[in-house]
N, C-alpha and C positions, 0 to 999 in steps of 0.2 A: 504494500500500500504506500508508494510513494508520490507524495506533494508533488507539484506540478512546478515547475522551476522557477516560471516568470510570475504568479504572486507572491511566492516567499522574496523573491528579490524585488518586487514591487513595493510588500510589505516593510522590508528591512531598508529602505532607500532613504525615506525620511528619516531614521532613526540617526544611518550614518552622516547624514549633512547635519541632523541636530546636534550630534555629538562633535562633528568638527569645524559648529561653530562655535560651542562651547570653549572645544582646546583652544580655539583661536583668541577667543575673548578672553580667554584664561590667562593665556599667554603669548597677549599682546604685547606687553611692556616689552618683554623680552626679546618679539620679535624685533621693535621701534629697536633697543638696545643694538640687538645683532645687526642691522641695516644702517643704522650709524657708523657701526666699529666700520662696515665694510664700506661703507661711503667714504670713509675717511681716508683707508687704506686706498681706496681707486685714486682719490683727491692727492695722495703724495707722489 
């Protein structure tokens, strides 16, 4: 009895963009951080 492919990945679609807006909002700062250090570096 196996689920059918394209609603379990339909279902699970939202969840993963919910959770990798979370990371992202989570860690924000740190991404601003890291794009600085590297902007800096391009800049020298």
């Amino acid at each position: 009895m196996n689920a059918p492919p394209l609603p379990a990945v339909h279902h699970r679609k939202p969840f993963v963009i919910e959770s990798l807006l979370f990371f992202i909002r989570r860690s924000s700062l740190k991404i601003v951080i890291f794009v600085g250090k590297i902007a800096k570096m391009t800049q020298i």
